[in-house]
N, C-alpha and C positions, 0 to 999 in steps of 0.2 A: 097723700103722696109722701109726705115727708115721715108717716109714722112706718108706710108700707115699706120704705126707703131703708127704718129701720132696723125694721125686721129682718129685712135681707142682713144687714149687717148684724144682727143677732144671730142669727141662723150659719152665715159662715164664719164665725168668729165661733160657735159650738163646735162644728165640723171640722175646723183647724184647730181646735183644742184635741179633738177627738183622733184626728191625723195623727197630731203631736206623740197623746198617748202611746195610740199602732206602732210609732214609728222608736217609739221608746222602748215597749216592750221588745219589737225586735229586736234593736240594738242590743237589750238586755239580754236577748234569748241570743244573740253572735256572743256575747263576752262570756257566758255562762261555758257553750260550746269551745270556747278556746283554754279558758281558765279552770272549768271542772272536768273535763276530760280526762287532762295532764291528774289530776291530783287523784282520779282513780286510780288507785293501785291494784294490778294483777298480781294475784300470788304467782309467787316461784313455782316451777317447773317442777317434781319430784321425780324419783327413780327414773331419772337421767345416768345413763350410763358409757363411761368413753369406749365408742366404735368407730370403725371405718362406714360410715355409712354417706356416699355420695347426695342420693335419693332423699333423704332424710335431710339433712344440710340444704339441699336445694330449696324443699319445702321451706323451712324454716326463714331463708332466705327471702324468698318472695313474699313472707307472712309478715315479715320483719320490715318490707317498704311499705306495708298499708298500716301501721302501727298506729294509732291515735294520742301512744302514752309512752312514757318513759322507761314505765316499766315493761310494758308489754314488747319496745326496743329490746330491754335488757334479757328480758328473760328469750326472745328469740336469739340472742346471743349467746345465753347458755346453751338451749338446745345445737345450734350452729356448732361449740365448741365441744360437746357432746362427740359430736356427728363425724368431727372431725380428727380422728384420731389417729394419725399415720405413722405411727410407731410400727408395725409390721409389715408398711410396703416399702416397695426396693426405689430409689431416689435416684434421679439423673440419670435411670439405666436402661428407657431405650427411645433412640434416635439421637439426633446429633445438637449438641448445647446451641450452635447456630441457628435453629431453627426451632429449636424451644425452651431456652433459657428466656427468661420474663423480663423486659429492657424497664428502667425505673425509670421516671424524674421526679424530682421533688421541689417543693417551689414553696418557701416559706413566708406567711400571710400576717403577720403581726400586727397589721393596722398602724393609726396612726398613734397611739401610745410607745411603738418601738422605741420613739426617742427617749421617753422617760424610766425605762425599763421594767414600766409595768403592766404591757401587754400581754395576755394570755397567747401561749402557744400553739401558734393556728398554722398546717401548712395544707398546701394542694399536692396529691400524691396520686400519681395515674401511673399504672402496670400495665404493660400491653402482652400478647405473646406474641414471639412474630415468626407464626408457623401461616406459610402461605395458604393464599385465599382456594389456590387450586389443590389443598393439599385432602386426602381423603380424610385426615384426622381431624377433630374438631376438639373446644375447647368447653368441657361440664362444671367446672368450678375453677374461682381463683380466689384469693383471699391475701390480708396479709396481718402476720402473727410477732409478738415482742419475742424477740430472740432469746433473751431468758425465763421468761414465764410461759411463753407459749400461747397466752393469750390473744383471741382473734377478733382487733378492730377495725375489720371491714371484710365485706364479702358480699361477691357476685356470685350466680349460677344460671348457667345456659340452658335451656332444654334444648334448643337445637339450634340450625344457622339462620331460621327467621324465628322473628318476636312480633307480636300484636300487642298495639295501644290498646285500652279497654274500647277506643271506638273504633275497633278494629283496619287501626291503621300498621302497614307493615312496618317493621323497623328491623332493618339489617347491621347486625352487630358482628361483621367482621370491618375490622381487625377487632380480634377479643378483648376486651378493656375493662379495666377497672377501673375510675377517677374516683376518689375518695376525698371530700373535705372531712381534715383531724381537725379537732380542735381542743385544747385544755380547758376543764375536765370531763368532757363531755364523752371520750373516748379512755381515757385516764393517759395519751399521748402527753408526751414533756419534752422540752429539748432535750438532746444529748440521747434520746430511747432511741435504741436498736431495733430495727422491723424487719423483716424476712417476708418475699415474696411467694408464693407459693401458687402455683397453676397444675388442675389435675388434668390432662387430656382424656380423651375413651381412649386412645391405643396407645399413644406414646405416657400414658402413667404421671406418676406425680415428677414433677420437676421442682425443684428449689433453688430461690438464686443466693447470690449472697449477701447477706444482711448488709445495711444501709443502718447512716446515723441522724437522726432528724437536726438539721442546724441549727445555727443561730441567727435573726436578725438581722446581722451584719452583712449576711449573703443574698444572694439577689436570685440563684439557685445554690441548692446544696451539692455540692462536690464529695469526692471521696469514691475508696470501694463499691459497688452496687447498684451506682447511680451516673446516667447519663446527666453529662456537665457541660458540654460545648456551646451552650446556649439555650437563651429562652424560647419557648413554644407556645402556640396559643392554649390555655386552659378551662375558655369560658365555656360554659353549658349549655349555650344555645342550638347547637347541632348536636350535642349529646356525647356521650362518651365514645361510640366508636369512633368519629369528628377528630375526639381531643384523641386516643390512639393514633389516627392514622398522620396529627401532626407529628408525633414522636415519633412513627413509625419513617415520616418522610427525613425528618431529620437523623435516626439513626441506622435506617434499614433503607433504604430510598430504591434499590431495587424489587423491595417487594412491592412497591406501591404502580398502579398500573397508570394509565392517563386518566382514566375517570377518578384517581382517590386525587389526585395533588392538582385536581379543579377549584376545588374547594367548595362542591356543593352543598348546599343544605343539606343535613340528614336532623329525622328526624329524632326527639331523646331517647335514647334509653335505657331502658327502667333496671334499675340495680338496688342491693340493702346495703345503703352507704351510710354510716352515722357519723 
């Protein structure tokens, strides 16, 4: 009795050895998957060339929120900046700026390093358009670009007024939105950088707002040119970007919002290439 007693405890003291192992190698094989991923590097893009290309930009877009790597971020950034080259369309020239000039806020995220002044420059940046939900025009891209370089760090693309989850849940993204977390240097976003709004409609064309200056710290929202200041809005990500639009929308547009947006129901996320 007492050796068969044994046994047993020889036998699961093997078996929880052998667990152990299982359960190691998994671990190993999560760390591998998180750490070597990132360190494959994609080559760069070649014979990239700057065009007006909507179509192309959108792709790029979508490829760019399933990205597993840094570089393959990056380099969907190049094709993105490729794509988008609006040097030869006509700007702000049709329909009326009330109805689709792109409303900013900017909400600067420092962390708790703020006080010692060595927090990396992080803020929340959410573009909405506020062309009504009844309007026939819809909105195919928004993005937003450093005012002297031109460079474009962040960008959404529409394909139409509904979006599916991959588990084919619907997700309605009017009010159109962009929410972007910047952060230093991961975007190459700094205090005091100038950004420029930018939303392309199908009919009403490109529109541009006017450039915006990322603050300092000190502010609790950033003020200035560009940017709605009247007060804070919610920014969390839990009902998704069209959610955090339709708060800024309730705060700056509050006619366009019907009685079902300013319920404040669940919506569910929606999926954009924000880095």
């Amino acid at each position: 009795m007492v050796q068969r007693h044994g046994c047993v405890l020889c036998c699961d003291s093997t078996r929880s050895s052998l667990d152990r192992r299982t359960a190691n190698l998994v671990f190993i094989g999560v760390l591998s998957s998180f750490f070597v991923k990132p360190l494959l590097r994609e080559p760069p893009p070649t014979g990239l060339v700057p065009r007006w290309d909507p179509e192309a930009a959108r792709a790029a877009a979508k490829a760019g929120a399933l990205c597993p790597a840094v570089s393959c971020a990056d380099n969907r950034f190049l094709e993105v900046q490729a794509a988008l080259d609006t040097s030869t369309l006509p700007v702000n020239a049709v329909g009326s700026a009330s109805e689709h000039l792109p409303i900013v806020y900017v909400e600067p995220q420092f962390g708790m390093m703020k006080a010692r002044g060595t927090a990396l420059a992080q803020y929340k940046v959410v573009v909405v358009a506020p062309i009504a939900r009844s309007a026939s025009d819809r909105v195919e891209l928004m993005w937003l670009r450093d005012a002297s370089s031109g460079r474009v760090v962040a960008v959404r693309g529409f394909d139409s007024d509904t979006q599916f989850t991959p588990l084919g849940q619907e997700i309605e993204v009017w009010p159109y939105t962009l929410s972007a977390s910047l952060k230093e240097p991961y975007v190459g976003v700094s205090l005091g950088e100038r950004l420029v709004p930018c939303v392309y409609y199908a009919e009403a064309g490109l529109w541009v707002g006017e450039p915006f200056v990322l603050c300092g710290p000190e502010q609790s929202v950033c003020e200035g040119p560009g940017v709605f200041s009247t007060g804070r809005i919610s920014t969390l990500n839990k009902y998704g970007a069209a959610r955090t639009g339709a708060n800024l929308l309730e705060a700056a547009r509050p006619a366009l919002l019907d009685t079902a947006e300013r319920t404040g129901r669940a919506r569910a996320p929606s999926r954009g290439f924000v880095l």
